[in-house]
DSSP file (Angstrom, degrees, kcal/mol; ACC not computed):
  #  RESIDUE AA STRUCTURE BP1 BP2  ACC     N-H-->O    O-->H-N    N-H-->O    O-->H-N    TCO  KAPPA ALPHA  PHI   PSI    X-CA   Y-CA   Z-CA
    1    1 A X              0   0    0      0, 0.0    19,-0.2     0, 0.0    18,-0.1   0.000 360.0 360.0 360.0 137.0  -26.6  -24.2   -1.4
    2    2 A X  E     -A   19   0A   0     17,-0.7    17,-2.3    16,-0.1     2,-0.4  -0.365 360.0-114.6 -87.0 167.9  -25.0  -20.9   -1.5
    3    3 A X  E     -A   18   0A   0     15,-0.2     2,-0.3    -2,-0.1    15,-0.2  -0.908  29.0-155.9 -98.9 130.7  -26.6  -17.4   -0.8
    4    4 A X  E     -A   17   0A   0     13,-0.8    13,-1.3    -2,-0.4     2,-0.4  -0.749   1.8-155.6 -90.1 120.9  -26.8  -15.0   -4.1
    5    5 A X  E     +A   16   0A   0     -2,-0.3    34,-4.5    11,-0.2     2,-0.6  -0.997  17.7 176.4 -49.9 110.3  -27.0  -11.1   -3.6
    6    6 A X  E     -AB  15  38A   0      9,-1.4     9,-0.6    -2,-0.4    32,-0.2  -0.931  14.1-157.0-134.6 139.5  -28.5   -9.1   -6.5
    7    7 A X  E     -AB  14  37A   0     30,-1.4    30,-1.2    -2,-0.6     2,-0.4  -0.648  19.3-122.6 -93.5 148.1  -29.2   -5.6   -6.8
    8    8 A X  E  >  - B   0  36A   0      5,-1.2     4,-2.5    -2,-0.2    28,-0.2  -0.867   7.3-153.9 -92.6 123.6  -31.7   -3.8   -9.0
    9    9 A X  T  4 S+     0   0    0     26,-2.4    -1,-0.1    -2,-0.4    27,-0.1   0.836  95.0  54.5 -73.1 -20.3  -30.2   -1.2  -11.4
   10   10 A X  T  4 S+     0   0    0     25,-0.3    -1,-0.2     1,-0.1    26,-0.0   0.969 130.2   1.6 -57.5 -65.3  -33.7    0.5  -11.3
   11   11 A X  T  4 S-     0   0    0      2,-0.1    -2,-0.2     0, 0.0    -1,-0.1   0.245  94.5-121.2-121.0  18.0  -34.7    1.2   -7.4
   12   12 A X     <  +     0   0    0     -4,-2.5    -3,-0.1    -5,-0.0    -5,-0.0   0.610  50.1 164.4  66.9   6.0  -31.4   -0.2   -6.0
   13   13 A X        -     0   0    0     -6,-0.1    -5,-1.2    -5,-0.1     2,-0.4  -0.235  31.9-137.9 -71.2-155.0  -33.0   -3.1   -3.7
   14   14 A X  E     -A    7   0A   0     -7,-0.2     2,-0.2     2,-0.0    -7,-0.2  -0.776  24.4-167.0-160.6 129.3  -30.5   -5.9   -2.5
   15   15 A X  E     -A    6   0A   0     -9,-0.6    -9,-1.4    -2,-0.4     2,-0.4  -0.922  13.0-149.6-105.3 144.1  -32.0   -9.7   -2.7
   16   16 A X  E     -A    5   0A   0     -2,-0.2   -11,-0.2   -11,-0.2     2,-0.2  -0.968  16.4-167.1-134.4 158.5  -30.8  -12.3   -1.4
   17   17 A X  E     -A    4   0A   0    -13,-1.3   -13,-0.8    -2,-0.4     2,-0.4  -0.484  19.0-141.7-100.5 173.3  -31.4  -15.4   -3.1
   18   18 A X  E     +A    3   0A   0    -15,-0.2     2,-0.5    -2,-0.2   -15,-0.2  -0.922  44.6 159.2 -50.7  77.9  -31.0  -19.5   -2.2
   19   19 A X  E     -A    2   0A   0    -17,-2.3   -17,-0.7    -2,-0.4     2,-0.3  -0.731  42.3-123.8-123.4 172.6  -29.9  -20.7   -5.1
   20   20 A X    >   -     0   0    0     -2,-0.5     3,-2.0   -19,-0.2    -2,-0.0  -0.776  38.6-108.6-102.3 165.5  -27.9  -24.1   -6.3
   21   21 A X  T 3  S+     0   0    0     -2,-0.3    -1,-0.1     1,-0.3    -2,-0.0   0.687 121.1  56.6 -50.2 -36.9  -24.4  -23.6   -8.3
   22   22 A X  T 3  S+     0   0    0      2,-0.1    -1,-0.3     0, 0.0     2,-0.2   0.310  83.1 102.8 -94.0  -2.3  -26.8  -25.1  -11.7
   23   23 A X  S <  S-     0   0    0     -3,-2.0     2,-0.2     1,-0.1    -4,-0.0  -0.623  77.0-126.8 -93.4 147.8  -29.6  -22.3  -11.5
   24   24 A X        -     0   0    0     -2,-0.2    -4,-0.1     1,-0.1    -2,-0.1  -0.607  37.3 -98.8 -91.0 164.1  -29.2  -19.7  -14.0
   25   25 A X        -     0   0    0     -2,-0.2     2,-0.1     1,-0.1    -1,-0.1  -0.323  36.4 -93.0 -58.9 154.5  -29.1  -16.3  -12.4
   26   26 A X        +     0   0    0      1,-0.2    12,-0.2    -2,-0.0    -1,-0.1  -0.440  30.8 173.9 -83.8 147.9  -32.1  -13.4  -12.0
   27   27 A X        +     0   0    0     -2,-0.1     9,-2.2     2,-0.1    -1,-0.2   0.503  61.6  59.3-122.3 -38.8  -32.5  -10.9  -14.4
   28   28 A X  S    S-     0   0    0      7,-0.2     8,-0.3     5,-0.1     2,-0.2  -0.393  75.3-125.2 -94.9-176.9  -36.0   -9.0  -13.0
   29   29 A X        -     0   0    0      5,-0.2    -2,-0.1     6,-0.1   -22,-0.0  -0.468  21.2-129.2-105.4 154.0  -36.7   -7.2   -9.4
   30   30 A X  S    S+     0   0    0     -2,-0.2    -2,-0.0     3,-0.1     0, 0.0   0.259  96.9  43.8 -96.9  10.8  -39.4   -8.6   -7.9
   31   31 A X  S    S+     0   0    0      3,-0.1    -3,-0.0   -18,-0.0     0, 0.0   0.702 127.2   8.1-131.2 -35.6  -40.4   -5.3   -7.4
   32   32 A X  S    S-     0   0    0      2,-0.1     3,-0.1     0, 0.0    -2,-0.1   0.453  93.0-115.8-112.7  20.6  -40.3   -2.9   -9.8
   33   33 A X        +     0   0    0      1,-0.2     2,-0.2   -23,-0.0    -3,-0.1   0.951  64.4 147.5  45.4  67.3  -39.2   -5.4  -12.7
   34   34 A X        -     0   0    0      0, 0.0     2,-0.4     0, 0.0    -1,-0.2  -0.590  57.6 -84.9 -84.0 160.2  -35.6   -3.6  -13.1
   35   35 A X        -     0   0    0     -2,-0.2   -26,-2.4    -7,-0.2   -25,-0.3  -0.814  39.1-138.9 -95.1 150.6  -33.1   -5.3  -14.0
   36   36 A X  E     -B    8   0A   0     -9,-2.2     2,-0.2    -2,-0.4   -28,-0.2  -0.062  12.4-174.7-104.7 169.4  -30.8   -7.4  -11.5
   37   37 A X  E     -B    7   0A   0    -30,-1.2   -30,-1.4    -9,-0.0   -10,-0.1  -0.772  34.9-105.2-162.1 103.7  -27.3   -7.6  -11.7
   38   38 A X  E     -B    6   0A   0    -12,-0.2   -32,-0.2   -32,-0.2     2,-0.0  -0.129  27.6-131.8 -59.5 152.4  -25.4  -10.1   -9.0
   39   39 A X        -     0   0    0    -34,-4.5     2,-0.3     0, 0.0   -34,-0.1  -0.067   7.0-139.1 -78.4 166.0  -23.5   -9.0   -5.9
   40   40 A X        -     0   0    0    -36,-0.1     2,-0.1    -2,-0.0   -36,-0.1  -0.889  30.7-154.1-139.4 133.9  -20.3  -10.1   -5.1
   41   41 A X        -     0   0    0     -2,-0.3     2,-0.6     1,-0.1   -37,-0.0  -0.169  28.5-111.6-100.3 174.3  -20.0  -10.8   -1.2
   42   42 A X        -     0   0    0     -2,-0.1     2,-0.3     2,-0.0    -1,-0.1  -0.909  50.3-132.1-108.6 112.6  -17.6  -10.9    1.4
   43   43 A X        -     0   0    0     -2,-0.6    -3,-0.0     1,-0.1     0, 0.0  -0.507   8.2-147.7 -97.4 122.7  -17.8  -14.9    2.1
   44   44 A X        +     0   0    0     -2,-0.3    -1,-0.1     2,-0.0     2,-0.1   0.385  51.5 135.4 -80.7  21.3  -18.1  -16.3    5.8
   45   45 A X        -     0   0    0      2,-0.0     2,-0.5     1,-0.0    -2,-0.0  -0.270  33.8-170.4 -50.9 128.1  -16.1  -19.5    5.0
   46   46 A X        -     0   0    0     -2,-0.1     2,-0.7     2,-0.1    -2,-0.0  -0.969  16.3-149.1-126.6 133.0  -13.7  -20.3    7.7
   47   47 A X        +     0   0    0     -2,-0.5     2,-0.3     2,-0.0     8,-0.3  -0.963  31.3 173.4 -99.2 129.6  -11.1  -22.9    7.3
   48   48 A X        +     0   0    0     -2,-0.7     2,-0.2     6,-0.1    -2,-0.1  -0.975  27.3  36.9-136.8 158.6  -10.4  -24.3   10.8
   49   49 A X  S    S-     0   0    0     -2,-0.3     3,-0.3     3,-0.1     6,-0.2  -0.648  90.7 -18.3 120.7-166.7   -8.3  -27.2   12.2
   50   50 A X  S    S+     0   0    0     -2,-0.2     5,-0.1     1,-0.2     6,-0.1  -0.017 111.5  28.2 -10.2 137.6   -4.9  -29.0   11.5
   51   51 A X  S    S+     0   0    0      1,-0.1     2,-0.3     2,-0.1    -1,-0.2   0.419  79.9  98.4  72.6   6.9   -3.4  -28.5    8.3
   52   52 A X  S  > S-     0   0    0     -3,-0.3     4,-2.8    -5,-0.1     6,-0.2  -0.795  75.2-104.9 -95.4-175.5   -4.0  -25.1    6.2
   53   53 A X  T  4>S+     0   0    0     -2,-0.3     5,-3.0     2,-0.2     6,-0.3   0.649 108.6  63.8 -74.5  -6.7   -2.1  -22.4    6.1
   54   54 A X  I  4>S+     0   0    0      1,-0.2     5,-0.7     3,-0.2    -1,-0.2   0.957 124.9  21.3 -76.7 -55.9   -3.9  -19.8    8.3
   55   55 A X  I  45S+     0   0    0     -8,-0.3    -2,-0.2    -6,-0.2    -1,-0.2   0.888 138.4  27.0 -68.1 -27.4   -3.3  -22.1   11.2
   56   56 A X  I  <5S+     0   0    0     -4,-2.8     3,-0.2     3,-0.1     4,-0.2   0.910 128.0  26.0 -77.6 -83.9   -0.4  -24.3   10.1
   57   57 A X  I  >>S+     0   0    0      1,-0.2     4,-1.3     2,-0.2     5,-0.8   0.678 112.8  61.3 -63.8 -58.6    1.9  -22.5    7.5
   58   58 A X  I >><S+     0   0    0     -5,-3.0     4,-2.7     1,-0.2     3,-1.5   0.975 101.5  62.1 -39.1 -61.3    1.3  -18.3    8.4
   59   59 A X  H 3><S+     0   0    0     -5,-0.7     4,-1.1    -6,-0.3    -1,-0.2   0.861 113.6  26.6 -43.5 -54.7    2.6  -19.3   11.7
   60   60 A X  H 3>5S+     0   0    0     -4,-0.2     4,-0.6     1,-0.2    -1,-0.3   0.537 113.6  58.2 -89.3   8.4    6.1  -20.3   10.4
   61   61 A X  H <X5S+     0   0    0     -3,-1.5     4,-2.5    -4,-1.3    -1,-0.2   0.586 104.8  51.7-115.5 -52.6    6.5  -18.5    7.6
   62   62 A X  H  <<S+     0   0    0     -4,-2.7    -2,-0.2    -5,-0.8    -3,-0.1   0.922 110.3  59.4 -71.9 -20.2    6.1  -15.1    9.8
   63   63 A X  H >< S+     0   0    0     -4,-1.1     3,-1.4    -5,-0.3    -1,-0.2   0.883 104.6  42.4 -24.5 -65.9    8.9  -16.7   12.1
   64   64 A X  H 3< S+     0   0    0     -4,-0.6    -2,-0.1     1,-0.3    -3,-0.1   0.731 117.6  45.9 -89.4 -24.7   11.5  -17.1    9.7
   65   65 A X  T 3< S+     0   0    0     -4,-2.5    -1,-0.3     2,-0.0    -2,-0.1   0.113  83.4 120.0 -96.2  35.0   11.0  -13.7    8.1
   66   66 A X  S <  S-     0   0    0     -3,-1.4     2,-0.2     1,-0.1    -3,-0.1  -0.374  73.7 -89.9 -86.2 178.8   10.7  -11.9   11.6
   67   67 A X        -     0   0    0      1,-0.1    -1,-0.1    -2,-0.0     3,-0.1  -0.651  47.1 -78.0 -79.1 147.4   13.4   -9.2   11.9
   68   68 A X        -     0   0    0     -2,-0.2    -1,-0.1     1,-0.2     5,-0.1   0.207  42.5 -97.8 -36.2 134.7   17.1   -9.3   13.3
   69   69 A X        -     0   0    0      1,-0.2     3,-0.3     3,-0.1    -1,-0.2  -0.150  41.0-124.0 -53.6 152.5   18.5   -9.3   16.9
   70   70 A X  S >  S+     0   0    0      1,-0.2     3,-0.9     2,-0.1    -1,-0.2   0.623 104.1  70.2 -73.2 -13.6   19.5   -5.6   17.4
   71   71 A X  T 3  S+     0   0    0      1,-0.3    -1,-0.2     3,-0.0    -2,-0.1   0.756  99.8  36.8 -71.2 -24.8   22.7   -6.7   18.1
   72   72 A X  T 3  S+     0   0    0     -3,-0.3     2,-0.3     2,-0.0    -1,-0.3  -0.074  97.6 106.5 -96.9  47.4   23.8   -7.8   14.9
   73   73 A X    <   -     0   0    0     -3,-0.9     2,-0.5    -5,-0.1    -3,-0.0  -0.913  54.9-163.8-108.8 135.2   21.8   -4.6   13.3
   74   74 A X        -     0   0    0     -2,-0.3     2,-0.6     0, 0.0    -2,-0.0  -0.990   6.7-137.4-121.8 145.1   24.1   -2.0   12.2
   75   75 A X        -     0   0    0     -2,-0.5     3,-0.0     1,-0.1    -2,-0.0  -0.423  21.4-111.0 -96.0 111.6   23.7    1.7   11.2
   76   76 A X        -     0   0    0     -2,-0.6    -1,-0.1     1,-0.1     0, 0.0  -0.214  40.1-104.6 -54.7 135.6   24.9    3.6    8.8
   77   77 A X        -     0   0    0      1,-0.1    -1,-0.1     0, 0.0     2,-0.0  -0.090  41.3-101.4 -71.8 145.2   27.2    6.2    9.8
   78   78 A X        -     0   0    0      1,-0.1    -1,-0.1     3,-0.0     3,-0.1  -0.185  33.1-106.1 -71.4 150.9   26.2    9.4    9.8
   79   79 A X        -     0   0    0      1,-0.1     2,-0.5    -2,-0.0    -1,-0.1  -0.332  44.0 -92.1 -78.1 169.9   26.8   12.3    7.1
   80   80 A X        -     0   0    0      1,-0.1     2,-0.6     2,-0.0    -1,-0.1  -0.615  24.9-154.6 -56.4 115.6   29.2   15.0    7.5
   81   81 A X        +     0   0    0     -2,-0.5     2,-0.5    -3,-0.1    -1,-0.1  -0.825  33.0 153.7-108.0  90.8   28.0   17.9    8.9
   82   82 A X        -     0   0    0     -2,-0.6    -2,-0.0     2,-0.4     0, 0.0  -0.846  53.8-109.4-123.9 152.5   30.5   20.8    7.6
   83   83 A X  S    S+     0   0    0     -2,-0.5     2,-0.4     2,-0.0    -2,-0.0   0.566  90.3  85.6 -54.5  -4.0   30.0   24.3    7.1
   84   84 A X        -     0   0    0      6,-0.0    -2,-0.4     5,-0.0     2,-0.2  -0.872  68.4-138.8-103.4 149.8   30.1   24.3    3.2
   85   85 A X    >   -     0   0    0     -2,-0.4     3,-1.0     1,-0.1     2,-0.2  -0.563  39.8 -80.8 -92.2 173.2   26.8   23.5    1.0
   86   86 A X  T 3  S+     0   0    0      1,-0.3    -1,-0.1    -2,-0.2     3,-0.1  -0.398 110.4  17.8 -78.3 136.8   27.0   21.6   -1.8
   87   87 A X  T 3  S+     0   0    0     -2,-0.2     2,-0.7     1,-0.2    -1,-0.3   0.408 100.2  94.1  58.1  13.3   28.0   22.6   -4.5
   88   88 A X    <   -     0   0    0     -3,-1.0     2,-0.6     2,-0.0    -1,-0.2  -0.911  51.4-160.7-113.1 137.8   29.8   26.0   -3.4
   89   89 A X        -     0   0    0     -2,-0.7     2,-0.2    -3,-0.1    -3,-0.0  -0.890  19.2-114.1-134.7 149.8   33.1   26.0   -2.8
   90   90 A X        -     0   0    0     -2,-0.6     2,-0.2     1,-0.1    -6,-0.0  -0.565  20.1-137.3 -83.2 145.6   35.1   28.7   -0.6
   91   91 A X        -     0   0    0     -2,-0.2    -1,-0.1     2,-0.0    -2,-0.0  -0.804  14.5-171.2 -74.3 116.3   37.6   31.0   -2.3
   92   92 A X        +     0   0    0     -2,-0.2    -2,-0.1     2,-0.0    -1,-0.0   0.041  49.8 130.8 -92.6  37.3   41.0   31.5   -0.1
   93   93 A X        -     0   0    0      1,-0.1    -2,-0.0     3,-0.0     0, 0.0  -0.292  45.2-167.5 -67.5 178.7   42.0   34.4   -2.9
   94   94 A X        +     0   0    0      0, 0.0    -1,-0.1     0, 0.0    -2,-0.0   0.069  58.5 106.4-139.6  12.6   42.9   37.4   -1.5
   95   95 A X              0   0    0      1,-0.3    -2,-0.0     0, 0.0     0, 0.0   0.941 360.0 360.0 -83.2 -58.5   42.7   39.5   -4.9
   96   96 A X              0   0    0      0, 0.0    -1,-0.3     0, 0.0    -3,-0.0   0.252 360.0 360.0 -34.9 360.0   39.6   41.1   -3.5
């Protein structure tokens, strides 16, 4: 049977209940008769052995997408570094 958290929207205590999957849920506090409003928890369910994905399938799957020898990695060339900015362009006139 799973474990239930429910808080009371009145004085804020946290229960937790025992309840089975077919029990309807609590509506009062047992303490100040607020009303409850179920938690939703962080679940300690573990699949372990042979055969799911944490153990089987993660394993190869993070393999096949690891990244590339650094010898076939290639860079992109670097920009040109000139003495004019963008979008000016030098005048040779000599009118001046």
């Amino acid at each position: 049977m799973p474990i239930y958290e429910y808080e009371c929207t009145e004085c804020g205590k946290v229960e937790e209940v025992l309840q089975k999957f077919s029990d309807k849920p609590l509506t009062t506090c047992n303490s100040c008769s607020g009303n409850l409003h179920k938690l939703i928890s962080h679940s300690s369910f573990h699949l372990k052995g042979s055969g799911w994905y944490v153990t089987d399938y993660a394993n190869k799957a993070s393999q096949s997408s690891s990244s590339p020898d650094k010898k076939t990695e290639k860079k992109a060339p670097a920009p040109d570094k000139s003495d004019s900015k963008p979008g000016v362009s030098k005048s040779t006139d000599s009118d001046t």
